[in-house]
Phi, psi and omega in degrees: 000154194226159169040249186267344178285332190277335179307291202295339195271346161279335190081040166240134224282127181287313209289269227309357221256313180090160187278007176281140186310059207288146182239005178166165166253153172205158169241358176243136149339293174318324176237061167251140146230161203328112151115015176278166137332055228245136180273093186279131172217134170323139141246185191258353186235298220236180176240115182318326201288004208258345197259354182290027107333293172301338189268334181292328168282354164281355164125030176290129174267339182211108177258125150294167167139207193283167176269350194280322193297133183241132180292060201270111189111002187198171152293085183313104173268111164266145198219150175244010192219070153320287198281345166298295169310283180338306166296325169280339164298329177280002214262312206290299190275337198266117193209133028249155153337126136291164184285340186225113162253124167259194143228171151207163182223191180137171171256311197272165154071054165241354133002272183313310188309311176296319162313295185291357195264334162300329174291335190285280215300338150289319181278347174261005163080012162283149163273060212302126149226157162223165222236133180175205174280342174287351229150189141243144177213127172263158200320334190279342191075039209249129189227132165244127179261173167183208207266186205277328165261102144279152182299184199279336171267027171250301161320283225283331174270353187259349167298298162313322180280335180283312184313321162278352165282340167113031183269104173283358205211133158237104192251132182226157173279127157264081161297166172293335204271282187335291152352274194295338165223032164075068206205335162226054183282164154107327190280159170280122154244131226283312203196122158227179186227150185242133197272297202186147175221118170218155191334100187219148157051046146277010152284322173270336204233108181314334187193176186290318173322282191317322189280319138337300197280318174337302203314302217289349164320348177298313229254342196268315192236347167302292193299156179290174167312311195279340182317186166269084223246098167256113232241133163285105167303336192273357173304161141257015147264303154054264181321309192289326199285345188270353173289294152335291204292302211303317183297325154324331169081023151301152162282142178233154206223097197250121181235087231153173161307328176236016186295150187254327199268317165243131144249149182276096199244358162190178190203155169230087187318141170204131192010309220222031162148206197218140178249125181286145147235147204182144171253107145242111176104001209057041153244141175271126166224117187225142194201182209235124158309075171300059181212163164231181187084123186285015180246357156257014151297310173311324193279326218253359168266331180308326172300309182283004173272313173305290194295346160287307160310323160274046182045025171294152173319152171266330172296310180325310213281307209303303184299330164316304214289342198255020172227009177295154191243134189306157209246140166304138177042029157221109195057044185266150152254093183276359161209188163239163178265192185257022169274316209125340189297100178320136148239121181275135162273092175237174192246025171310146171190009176249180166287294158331313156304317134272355139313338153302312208268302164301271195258061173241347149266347190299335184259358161255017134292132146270327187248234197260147163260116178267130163245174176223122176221166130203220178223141210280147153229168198077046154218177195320105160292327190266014168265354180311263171003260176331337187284306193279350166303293220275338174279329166293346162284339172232354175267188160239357193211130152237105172270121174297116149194186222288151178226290176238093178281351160049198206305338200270172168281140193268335170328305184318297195301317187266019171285293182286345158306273198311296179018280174278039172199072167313106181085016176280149189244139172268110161225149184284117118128098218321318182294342206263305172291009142297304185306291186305312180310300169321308186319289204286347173295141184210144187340354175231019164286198173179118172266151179256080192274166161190155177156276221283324217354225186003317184321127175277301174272176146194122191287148203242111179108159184225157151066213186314316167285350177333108138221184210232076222246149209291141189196089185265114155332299202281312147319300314197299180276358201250318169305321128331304186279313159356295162311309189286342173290335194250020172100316162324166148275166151230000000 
C-alpha cells in the first residue's frame, strides 16, 4: 500500500502524500518504524500528540490525529475522530482477513461466549480461533494471552496472522473500553451478541446510559449492515438492546426463556452439568449440558445462536453444545480437598456476577457454600458493597479478602467490601483466605473463590511502583489443599 492510496482513502490530498511505501502501523512512539503510520490520540493519562516528534524521527511518514495537533515532517491525516480513522486506514493495510467473524458484548459471558462459540465451530469442522481476555486462542487449542480489547494494530495483525495460518472463523470479545475507542474496528463482522448489561466500569463510563450505548456500538456501527444481532432475551436491557438492532436494519436472532429463535423451555441439574430442552425451527431438542450454572446456558446458547447465523448445521451446532468443554477460570474446578469439598474458580468481579456463579452452585450444595472474594482496586468503588451484599445473600460462610489492590490500601478496599456483607470474615491476603476457606469445608460443602479466575498474577501497586506478583487461583487452591491433605501449613 502506498501513500498516497491511504491519503485518498482519508480524503486527503493524494499528490501531496507521494508515492511512498507504507510498512506498517503503530500507536506507540517506541515501535514506530520507517515508513510507519503513527496513530496520535488523546488519553485520560498520557496525550499521543506529545509524542509525534518522536515518532517522525523514527521514520513516521504519516499521523493521524486531530487537526489542532501539529505535524511537522510527515503527512498530516487530520480527524476530529482520530483514533475511528486511523482504525479504518489501518483496517485497509492489515489484509487478508478470516472470512466469517463474530463479536460479543454484554457486561458478563463474552469470555464464555466466544470460547464456546469457537468450540462449536471446531466440532462443526471449521478452522476456529477466538480473540479475547484469555487471549488468542487457536485451531491446535494453543493460547497467547492478552487483555480482553488489544489495541487496534495488534487486533488487526492477530486477524491477519490467523487468516494466513488458514483461520476462517473468528469470535473475539467487544468490550466498552474497546468499543468506545475503536480498538476492534475494521473486520467485515457477520454477527454480534449481546449478553447482559449489569453495574461495570463506572469509573470510565460516566453512567449506566453511557456504559449501553458503548455496548450498542457493536449493533450501530461494528456488525456489518446486512448481519446479525444475537441478543440473550432473558436481560432487562434486552428489549432496548433488540431496539438498537433492529432500528439498524440487523437480523435478530433471540435466544432465552423469552428467546423467539432458540427458546429454553426447560432446564435440570443434574450431577456433571445440567439437562436442556429447547425449541429452534419448530423442533424440541433436549440434551445434557456439561457445565452447570444458569448463566452458562446462557453462554452456551447465545454461542450456538451465533454460529447458526453464520451458517452452521443446526444438528452439529447442538451436539457441539452437549460437548462443550469448561472455559478457563470460569465455574473450572480445581480441586477436591481431602473432606470432599470441590473448590470452584470463577472470574465473577461484578454484583451479577457473582450472584451467577453462587447460583450455579447452589443446586449441587448440600451442605454450606463458602465464598471467597474481593474487589479490584483504582476500579468502580461503588460496586464493593453491592458485591459484598450479594455474596452474603447467596452464600453460606463468606469470606472477604484481597484481590488486585493497585494503588489502593487493600484494609480499605475490603473495608468498603465487608459495608454490604453483614457477618463475612475478614482475611488479610489471598492465600490465607483460600487456605481458610479449604480449612473449614467439610464434605457436602463447596467453596467458591472468585474475582481473578483466569489471572495469573496479582497486581500490587500503581504507575512506577506497579508490580505483578505471580498468583493463580486455581494453584494456589490445589496447594492448599494439598498442604492440608499432608498436614502442612501454607
Amino acid at each position: 500500500m502506498r501513500l498516497s492510496d491511504l491519503a485518498s482513502a482519508a480524503g486527503t490530498d493524494a499528490a501531496e502524500a507521494g508515492d511512498t511505501a507504507i510498512t506498517g502501523f503503530a500507536i506507540d512512539n517506541r515501535k514506530v518504524a520507517p515508513g510507519n503510520v503513527f496513530g496520535a490520540f488523546q488519553g485520560s493519562v498520557v496525550n499521543g500528540e506529545d509524542f509525534i516528534p518522536a515518532a517522525i524521527s523514527a521514520g513516521a511518514i504519516a499521523v493521524v490525529a486531530r487537526p489542532e495537533a501539529t505535524v511537522e515532517g510527515a503527512l498530516h491525516i487530520a480527524s476530529d475522530t482520530p483514533r475511528k480513522l486511523f482504525a479504518d486506514l489501518a483496517a485497509l493495510y492489515f489484509r487478508p482477513t478470516p472470512a466469517t467473524v463474530v463479536a460479543v458484548t454484554g457486561t458478563n459471558g463474552k469470555t464464555s461466549c466466544v470460547e464456546m462459540t469457537r468450540q462449536i465451530w471446531r466440532m462443526c469442522g471449521e478452522r476456529a480461533a477466538s480473540i479475547g481476555t484469555l487471549g488468542v486462542t487457536t485451531p491446535d487449542e494453543s493460547v497467547s494471552t492478552g487483555l480482553t480489547t488489544p489495541d487496534i494494530v495488534t487486533f488487526l495483525g492477530n486477524n491477519t496472522g490467523l487468516a494466513r495460518e488458514g483461520v476462517t472463523h473468528v469470535a473475539y470479545e467487544a468490550s466498552s473500553h474497546g468499543l468506545s475507542q475503536y480498538r476492534n474496528e475494521g473486520l467485515p463482522v457477520k454477527a454480534g451478541a449481546f449478553t447482559n448489561l449489569s453495574r461495570d466500569h463506572l469509573d470510565y463510563h460516566k453512567d449506566m446510559e453511557d456504559y449501553f450505548a458503548a455496548k450498542m456500538r457493536l449493533f450501530t456501527e461494528v456488525v456489518d449492515a446486512d448481519g446479525a444481532a444475537v441478543i440473550w432475551a432473558d436481560d432487562e436491557w434486552s428489549e432496548r438492546a433488540i431496539a438498537v438492532a433492529k432500528e439498524r436494519g440487523l437480523r435478530i436472532f433471540t435466544v432465552g426463556e423469552k428467546g423467539k429463535d432458540i427458546r429454553l423451555t426447560s432446564r435440570s441439574a443434574t450431577p456433571l452439568g445440567q439437562e436442556l430442552t429447547l425449541e429452534h425451527d419448530g423442533q424440541e431438542r433436549t440434551f445434557r449440558l456439561p457445565l452447570i450454572g444458569a448463566y452458562q446456558v446462557a453462554n452456551a446458547l447465545t454461542s450456538a445462536g451465533l454460529a447458526l447465523v453464520t451458517g452452521s448445521d443446526p444438528a452439529q451446532v447442538f451436539d457441539a453444545v452437549s460437548r462443550l468443554q469448561p472455559v478457563r477460570g470460569r465455574l473450572e474446578r480445581a480441586v477436591i480437598s481431602q473432606s470432599g469439598a470441590p473448590v470452584y474458580i470463577d472470574y465473577a468481579h461484578t454484583p451479577d456476577a457473582l450472584s451467577a456463579a453462587i447460583a450455579a452452585l447452589r443446586p449441587h450444595v448440600t451442605g454450606r457454600l463458602i465464598t471467597v472474594f474481593g474487589a479490584g482496586g483504582d476500579r468502580d468503588q461503588g460496586k464493593r458493597a453491592p458485591m459484598g451484599a450479594a455474596a452474603v445473600e447467596g452464600s453460606d460462610l463468606v469470606i472477604v479478602t484481597d484481590d488486585n489492590p493497585r494503588g489502593e490500601d487493600p484494609e480499605t478496599i475490603r473495608a468498603e467490601v465487608l459495608s454490604g456483607a453483614k457477618g463475612a470474615r475478614d482475611v488479610a491476603g489471598r492465600r490465607a483466605a483460600i487456605a481458610e476457606a479449604i480449612a473449614e469445608a467439610g464434605q457436602d460443602d463447596i467453596v467458591l473463590v472468585a474475582g481473578k479466575g483466569h489471572e495469573q498474577g496479582q497486581i500490587v501497586g500503581s504507575g512506577e511502583n506497579m508490580r505483578v506478583l505471580p498468583f493463580d487461583d486455581v494453584t494456589v487452591a490445589r496447594e492448599c489443599a494439598a498442604a492440608m491433605a499432608a498436614g502442612g501449613d501454607q
